[in-house]
C-alpha positions in Angstrom: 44.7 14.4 139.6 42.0 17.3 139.4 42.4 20.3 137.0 43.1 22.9 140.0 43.2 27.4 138.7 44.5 29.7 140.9 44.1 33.8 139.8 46.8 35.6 141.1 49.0 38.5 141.4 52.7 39.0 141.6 53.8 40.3 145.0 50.0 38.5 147.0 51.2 36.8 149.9 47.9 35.3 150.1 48.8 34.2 147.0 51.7 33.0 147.7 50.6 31.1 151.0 47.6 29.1 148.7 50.2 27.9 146.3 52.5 26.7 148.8 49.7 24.4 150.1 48.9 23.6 146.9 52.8 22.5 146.0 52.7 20.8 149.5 49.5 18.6 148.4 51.6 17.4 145.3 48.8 19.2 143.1 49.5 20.7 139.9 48.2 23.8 139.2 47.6 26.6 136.6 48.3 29.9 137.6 46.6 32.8 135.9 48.2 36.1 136.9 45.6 38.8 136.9 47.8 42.0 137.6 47.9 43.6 134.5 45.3 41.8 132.6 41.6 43.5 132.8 40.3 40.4 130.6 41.5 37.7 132.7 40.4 39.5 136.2 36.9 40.2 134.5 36.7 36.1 133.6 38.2 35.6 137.3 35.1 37.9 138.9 32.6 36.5 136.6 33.9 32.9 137.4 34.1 33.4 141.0 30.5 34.8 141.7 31.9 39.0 141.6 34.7 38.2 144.0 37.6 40.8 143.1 40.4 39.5 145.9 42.9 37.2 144.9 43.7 34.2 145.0 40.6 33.0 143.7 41.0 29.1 143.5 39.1 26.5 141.4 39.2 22.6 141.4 37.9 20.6 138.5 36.3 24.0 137.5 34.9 24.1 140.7 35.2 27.7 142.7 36.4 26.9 146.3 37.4 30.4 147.2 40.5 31.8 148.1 43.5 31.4 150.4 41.6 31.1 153.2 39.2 29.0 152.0 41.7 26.7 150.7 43.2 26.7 154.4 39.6 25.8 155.6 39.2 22.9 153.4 42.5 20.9 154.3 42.0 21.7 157.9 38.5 19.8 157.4 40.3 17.1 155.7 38.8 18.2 152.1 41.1 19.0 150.4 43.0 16.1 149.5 39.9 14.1 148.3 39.0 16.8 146.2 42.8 17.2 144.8 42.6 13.6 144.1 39.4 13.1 142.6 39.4 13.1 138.5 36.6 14.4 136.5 
């Protein structure tokens, strides 16, 4: 199973919405709350090209956006490869 991040905040429905297709994939993930943490939202931003919105979501290390983006790529049938794949 892929290493899959997701930078979050408490009370995102975005959030929220990303990791309830994540949990409906069967993937594990790590969540990283970034709510009251300046050091983890700078690592998210530099990680994730200067985005500042979360979720920002990573697979296998991987940036693939956020919730919508995640959306995007299952719709595409993209997803689950990727969620499968091990690196």
């Amino acid at each position: 199973m892929a290493k899959v991040e997701i930078y979050t905040t408490m009370l995102c429905g975005y959030c929220y919405r990303a990791k309830k297709l994540l949990e409906e994939r069967g993937a594990a993930f790590t969540e990283i709350d970034v709510m009251t943490d300046g050091k983890l939202r700078d690592e998210m931003r530099r990680r994730a090209g200067g985005r500042t919105s979360v979720p920002q979501i990573f697979i296998d290390g991987e940036h693939v956006g956020g919730c919508d983006d995640l959306y995007a790529l299952d719709q595409a049938g993209k997803l689950k490869p990727l969620l499968q794949a091990s690196h």
